[in-house]
VMD Tcl script that builds the backbone (N, CA, C; Angstrom):
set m [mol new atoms 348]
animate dup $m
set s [atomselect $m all]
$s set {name element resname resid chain x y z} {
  {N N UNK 1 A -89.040 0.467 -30.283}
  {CA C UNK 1 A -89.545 1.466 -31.198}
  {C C UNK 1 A -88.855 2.808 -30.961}
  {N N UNK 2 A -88.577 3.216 -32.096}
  {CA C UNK 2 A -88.287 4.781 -31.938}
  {C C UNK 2 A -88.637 6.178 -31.463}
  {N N UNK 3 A -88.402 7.031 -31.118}
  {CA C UNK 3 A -89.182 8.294 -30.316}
  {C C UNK 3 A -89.296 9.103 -31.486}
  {N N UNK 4 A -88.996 8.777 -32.938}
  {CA C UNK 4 A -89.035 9.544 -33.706}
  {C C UNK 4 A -90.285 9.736 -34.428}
  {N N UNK 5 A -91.085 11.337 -35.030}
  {CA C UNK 5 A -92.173 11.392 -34.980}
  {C C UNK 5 A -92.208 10.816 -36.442}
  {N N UNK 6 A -93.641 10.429 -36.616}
  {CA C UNK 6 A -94.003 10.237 -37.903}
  {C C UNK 6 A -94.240 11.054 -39.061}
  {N N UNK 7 A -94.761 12.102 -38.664}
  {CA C UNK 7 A -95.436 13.141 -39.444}
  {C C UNK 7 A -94.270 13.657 -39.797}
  {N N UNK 8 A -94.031 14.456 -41.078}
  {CA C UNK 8 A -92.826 15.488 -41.167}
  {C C UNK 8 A -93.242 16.578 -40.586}
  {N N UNK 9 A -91.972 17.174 -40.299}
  {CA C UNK 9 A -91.607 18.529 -39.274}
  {C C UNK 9 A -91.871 19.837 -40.232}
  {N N UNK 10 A -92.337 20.468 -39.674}
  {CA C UNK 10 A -92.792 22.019 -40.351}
  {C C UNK 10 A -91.384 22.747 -40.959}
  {N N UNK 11 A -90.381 21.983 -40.194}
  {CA C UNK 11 A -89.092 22.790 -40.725}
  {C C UNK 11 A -88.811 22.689 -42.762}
  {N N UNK 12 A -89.334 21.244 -42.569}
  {CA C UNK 12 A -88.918 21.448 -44.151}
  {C C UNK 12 A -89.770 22.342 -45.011}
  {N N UNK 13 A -91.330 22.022 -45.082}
  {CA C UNK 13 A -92.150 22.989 -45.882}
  {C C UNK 13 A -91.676 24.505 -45.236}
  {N N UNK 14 A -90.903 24.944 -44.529}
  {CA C UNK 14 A -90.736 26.251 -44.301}
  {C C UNK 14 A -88.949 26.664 -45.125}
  {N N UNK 15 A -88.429 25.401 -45.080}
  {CA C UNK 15 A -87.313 25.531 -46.189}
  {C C UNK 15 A -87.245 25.444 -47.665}
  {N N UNK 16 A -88.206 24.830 -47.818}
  {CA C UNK 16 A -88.516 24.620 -49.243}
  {C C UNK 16 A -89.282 25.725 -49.708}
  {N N UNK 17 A -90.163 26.649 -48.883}
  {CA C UNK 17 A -90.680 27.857 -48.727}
  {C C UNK 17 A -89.750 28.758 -49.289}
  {N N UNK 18 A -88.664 28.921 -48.336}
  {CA C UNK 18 A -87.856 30.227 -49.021}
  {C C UNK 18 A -87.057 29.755 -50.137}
  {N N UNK 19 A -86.728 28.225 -50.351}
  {CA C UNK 19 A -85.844 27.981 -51.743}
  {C C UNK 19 A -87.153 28.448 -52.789}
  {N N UNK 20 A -88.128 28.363 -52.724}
  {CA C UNK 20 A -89.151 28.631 -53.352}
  {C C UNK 20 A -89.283 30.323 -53.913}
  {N N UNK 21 A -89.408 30.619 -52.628}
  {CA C UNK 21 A -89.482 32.422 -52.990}
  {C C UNK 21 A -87.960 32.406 -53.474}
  {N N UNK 22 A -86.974 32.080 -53.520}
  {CA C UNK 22 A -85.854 32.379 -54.279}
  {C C UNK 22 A -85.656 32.302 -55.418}
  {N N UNK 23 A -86.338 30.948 -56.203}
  {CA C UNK 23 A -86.642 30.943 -57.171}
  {C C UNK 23 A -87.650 31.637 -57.957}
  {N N UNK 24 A -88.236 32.097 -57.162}
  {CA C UNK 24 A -89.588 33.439 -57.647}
  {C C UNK 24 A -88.664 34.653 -57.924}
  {N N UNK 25 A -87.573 34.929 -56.974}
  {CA C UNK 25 A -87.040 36.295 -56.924}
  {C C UNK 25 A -85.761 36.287 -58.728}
  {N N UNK 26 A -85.099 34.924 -58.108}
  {CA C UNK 26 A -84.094 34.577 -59.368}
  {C C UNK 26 A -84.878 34.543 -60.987}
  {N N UNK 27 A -86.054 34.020 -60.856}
  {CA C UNK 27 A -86.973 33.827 -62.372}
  {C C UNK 27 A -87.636 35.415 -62.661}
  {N N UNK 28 A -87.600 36.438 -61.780}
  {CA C UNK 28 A -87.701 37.471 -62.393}
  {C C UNK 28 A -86.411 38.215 -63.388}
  {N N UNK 29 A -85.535 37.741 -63.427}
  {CA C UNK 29 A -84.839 37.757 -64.231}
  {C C UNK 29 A -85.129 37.751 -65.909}
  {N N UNK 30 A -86.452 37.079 -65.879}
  {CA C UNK 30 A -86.834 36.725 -67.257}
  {C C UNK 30 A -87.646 37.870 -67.644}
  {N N UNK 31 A -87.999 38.906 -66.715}
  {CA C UNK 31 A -89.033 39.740 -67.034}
  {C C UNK 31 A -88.284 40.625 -68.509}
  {N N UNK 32 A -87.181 41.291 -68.390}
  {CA C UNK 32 A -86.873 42.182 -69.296}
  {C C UNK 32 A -86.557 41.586 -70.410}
  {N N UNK 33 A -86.294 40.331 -70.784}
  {CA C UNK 33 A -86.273 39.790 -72.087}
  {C C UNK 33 A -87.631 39.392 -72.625}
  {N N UNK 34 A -88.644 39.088 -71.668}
  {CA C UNK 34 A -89.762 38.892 -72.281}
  {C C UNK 34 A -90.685 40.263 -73.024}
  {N N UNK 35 A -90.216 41.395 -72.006}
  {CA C UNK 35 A -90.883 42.046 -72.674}
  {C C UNK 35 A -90.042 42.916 -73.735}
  {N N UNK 36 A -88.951 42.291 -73.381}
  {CA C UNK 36 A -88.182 43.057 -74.700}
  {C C UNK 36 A -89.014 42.403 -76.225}
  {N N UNK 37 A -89.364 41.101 -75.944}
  {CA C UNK 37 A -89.745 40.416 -77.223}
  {C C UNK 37 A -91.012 41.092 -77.378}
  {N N UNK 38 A -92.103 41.116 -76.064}
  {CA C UNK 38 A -93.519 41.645 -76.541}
  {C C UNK 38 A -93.793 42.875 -77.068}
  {N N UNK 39 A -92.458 43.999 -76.765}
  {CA C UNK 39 A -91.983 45.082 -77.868}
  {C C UNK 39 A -91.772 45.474 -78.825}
  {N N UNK 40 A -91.011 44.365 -79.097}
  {CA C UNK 40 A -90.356 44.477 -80.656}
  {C C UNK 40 A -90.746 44.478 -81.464}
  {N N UNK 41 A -90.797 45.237 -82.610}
  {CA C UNK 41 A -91.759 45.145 -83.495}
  {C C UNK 41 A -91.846 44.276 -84.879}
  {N N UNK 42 A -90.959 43.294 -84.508}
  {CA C UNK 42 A -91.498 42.022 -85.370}
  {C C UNK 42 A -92.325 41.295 -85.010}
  {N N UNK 43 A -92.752 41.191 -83.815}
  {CA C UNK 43 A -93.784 40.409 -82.936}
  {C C UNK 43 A -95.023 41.011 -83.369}
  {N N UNK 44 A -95.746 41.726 -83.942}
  {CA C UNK 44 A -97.157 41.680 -84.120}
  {C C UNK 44 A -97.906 40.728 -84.200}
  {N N UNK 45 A -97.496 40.031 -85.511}
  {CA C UNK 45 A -98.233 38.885 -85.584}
  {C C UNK 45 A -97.908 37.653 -85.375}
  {N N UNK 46 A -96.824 37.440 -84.583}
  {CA C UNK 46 A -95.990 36.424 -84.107}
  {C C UNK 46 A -96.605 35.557 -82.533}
  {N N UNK 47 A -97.690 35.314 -82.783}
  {CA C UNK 47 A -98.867 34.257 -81.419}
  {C C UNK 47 A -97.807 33.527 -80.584}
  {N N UNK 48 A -96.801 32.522 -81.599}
  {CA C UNK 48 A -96.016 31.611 -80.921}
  {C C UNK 48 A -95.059 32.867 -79.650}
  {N N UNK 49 A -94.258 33.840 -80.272}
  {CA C UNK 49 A -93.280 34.802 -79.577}
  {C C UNK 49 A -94.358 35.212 -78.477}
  {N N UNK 50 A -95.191 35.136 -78.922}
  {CA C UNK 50 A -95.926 36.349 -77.624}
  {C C UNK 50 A -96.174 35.512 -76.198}
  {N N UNK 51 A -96.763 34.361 -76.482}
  {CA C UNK 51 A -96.869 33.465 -76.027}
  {C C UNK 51 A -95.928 33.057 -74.846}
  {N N UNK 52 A -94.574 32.892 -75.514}
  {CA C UNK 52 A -93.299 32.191 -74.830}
  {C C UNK 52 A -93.331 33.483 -73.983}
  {N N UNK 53 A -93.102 34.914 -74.578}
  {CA C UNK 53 A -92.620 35.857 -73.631}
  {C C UNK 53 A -93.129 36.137 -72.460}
  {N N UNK 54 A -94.837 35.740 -72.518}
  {CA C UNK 54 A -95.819 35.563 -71.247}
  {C C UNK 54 A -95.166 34.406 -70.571}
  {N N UNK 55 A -94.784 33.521 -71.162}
  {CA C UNK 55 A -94.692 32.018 -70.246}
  {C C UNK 55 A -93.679 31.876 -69.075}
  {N N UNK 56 A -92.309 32.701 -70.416}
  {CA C UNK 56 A -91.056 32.826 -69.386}
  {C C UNK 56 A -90.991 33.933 -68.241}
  {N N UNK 57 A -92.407 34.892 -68.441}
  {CA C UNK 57 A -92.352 35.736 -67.343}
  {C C UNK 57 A -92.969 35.275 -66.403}
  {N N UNK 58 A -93.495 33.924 -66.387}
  {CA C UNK 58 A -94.720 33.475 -65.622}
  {C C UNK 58 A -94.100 32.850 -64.028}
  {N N UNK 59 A -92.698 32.965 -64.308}
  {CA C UNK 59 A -91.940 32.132 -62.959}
  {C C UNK 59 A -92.456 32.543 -61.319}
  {N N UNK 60 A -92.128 33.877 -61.299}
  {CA C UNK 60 A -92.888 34.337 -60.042}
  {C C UNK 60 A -93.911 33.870 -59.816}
  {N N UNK 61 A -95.037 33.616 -60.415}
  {CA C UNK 61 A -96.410 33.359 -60.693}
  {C C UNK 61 A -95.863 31.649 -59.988}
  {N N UNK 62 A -95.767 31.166 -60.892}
  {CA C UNK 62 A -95.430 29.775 -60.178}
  {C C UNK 62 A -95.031 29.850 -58.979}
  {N N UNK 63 A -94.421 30.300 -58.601}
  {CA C UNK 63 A -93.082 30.313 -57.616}
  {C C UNK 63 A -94.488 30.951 -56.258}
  {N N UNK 64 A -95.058 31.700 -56.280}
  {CA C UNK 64 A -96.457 32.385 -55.685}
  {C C UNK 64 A -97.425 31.151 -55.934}
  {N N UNK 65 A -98.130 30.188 -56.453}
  {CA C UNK 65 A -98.563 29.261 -56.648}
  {C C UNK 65 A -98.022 28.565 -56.076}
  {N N UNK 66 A -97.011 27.710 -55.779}
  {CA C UNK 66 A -96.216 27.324 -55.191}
  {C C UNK 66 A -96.535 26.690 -54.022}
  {N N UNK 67 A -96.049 28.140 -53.297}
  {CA C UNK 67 A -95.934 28.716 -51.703}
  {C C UNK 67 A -97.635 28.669 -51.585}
  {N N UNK 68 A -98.684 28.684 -52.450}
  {CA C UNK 68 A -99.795 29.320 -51.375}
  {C C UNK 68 A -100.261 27.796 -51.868}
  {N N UNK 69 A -100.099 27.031 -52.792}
  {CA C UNK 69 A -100.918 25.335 -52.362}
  {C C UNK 69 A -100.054 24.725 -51.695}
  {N N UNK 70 A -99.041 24.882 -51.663}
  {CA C UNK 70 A -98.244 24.294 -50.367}
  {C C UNK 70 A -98.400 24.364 -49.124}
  {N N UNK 71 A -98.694 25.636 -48.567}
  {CA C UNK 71 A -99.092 25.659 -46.779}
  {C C UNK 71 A -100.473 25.764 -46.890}
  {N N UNK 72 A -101.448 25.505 -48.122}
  {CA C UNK 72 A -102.712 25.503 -47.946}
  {C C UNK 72 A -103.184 23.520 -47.417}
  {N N UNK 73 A -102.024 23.175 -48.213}
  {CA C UNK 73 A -102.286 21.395 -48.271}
  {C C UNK 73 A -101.273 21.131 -46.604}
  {N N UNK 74 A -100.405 21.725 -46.069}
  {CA C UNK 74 A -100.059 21.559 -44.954}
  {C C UNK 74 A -101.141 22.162 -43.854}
  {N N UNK 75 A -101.615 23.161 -43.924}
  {CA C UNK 75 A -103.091 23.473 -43.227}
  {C C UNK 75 A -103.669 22.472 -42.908}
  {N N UNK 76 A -104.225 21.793 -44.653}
  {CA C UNK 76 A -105.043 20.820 -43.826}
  {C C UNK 76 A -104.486 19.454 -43.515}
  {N N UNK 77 A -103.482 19.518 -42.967}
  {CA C UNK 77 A -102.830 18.198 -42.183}
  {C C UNK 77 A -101.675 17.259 -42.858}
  {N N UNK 78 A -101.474 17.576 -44.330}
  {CA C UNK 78 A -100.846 16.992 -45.194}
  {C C UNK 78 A -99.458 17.251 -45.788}
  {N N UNK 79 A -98.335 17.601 -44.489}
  {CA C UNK 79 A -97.899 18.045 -45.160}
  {C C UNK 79 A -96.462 17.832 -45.912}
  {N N UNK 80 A -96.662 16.723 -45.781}
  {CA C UNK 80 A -95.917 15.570 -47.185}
  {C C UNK 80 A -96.538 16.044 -48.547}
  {N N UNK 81 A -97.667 16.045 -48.478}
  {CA C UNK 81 A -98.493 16.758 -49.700}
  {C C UNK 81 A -98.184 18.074 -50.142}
  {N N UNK 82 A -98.390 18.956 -49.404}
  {CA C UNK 82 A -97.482 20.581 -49.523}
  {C C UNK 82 A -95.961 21.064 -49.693}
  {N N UNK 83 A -95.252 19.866 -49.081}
  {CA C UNK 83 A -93.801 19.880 -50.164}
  {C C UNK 83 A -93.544 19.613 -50.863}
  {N N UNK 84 A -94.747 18.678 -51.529}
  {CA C UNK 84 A -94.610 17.461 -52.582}
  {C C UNK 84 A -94.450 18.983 -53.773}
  {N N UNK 85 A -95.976 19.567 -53.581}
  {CA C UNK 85 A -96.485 20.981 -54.479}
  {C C UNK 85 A -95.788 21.682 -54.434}
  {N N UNK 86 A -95.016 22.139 -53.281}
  {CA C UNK 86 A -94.055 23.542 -53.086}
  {C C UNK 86 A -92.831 23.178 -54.256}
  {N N UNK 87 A -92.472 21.343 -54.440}
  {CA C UNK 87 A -91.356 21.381 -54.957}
  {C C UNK 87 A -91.573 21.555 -57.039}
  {N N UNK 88 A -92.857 20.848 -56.754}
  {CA C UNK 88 A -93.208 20.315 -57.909}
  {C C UNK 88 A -93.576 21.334 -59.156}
  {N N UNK 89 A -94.621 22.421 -58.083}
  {CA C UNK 89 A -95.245 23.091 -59.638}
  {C C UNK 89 A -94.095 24.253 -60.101}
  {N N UNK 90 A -92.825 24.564 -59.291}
  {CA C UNK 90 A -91.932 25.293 -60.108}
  {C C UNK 90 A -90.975 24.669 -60.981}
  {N N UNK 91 A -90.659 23.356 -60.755}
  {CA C UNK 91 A -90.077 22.278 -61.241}
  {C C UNK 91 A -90.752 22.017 -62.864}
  {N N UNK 92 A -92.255 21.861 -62.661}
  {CA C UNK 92 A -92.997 21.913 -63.732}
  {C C UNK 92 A -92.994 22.905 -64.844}
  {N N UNK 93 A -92.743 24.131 -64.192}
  {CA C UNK 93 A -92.499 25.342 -65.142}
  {C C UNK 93 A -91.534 25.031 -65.311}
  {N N UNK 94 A -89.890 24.924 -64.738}
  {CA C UNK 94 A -89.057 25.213 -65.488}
  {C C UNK 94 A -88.519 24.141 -66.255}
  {N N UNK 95 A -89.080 23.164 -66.414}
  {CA C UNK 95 A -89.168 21.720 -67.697}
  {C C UNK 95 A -89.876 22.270 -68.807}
  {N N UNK 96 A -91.140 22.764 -68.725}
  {CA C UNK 96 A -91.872 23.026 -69.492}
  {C C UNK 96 A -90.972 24.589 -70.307}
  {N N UNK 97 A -90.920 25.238 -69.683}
  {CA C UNK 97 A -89.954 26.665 -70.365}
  {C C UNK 97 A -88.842 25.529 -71.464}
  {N N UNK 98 A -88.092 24.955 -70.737}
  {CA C UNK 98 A -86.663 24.257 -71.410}
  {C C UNK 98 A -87.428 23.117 -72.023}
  {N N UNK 99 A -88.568 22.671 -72.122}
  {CA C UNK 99 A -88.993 21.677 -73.093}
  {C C UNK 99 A -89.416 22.686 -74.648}
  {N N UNK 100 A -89.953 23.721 -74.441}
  {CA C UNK 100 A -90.432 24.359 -75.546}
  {C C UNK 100 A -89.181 25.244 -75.816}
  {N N UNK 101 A -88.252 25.607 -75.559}
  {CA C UNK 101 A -87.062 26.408 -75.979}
  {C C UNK 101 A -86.219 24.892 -76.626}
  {N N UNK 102 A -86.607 23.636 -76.285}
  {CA C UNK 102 A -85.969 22.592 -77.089}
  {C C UNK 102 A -86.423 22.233 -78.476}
  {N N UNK 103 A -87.794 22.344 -78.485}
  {CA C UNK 103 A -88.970 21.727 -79.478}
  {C C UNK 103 A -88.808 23.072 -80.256}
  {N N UNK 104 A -88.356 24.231 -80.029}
  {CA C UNK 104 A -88.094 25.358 -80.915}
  {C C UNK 104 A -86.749 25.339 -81.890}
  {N N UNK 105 A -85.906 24.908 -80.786}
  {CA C UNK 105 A -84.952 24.757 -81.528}
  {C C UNK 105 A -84.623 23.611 -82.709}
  {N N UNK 106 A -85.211 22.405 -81.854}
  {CA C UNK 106 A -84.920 21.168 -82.971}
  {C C UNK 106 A -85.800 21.109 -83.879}
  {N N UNK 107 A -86.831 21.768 -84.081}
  {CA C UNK 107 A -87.991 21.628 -85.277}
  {C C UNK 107 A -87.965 23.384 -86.276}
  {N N UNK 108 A -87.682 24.114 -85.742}
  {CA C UNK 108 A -87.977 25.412 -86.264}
  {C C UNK 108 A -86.657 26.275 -86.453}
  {N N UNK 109 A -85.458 25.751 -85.781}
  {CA C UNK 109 A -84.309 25.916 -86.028}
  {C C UNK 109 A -83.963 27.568 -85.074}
  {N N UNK 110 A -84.507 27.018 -83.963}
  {CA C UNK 110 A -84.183 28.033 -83.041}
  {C C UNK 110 A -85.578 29.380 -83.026}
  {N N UNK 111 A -86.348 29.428 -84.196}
  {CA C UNK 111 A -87.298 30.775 -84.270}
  {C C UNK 111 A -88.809 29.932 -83.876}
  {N N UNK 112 A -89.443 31.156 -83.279}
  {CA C UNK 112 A -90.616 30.589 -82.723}
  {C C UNK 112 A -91.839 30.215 -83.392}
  {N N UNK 113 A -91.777 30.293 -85.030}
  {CA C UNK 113 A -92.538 29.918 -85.568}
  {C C UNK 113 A -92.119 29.313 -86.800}
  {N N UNK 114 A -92.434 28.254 -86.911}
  {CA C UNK 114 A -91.781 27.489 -88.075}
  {C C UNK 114 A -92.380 28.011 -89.762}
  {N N UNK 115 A -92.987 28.830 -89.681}
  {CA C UNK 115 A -93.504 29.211 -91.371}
  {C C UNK 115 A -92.302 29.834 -91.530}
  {N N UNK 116 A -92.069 29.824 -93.005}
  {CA C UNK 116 A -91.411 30.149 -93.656}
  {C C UNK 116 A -91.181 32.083 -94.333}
}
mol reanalyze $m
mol bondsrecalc $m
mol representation Tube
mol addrep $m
């Protein structure tokens, strides 16, 4: 038998940690276009625009979500479980951002609300 441990090593949830906050730091990037849109003054009554511009600013937020159910689920002993989360729920946002910037484009022809 091997001397090798079973459990995973704290090293990774502490690497996946800072790729994490990096991606929090890199997705603020989205802040000044979002609120360039929640500015503009074609957006009044535009729900769908307002919407996206909250969503795509929402990365940090994830990226902070992240990091705190991740070493909360390694806390309590799991922490295969807490990298699983650290990797997953920013992964989730940024599918979900590029799933609805797809479903915009192929149905509405790039604009965020398909009325006419």
């Amino acid at each position: 038998m091997s001397d090798t441990p079973k459990r995973l090593s704290l090293i990774w949830p502490s690497l996946a940690t800072l790729v994490v906050i990096a991606f929090g730091f890199v997705t603020t990037g989205l802040w000044f276009p979002g609120l360039m849109i929640l500015a503009s003054p074609g957006t009044e009554g535009e729900v769908a625009a307002k919407a996206f511009a909250l969503y795509s600013m929402a990365g940090p937020v994830a990226a902070a979500l992240a990091v705190l159910t991740g070493w909360v689920r390694v806390a309590m002993g799991k922490r295969f479980s807490g990298l699983k989360w650290m990797i997953a729920i920013p992964i989730i946002w940024l599918v979900s951002l590029f799933g609805w910037l797809a479903i915009a484009n192929a149905f509405c022809d790039g604009q965020f609300s398909c009325g006419a």
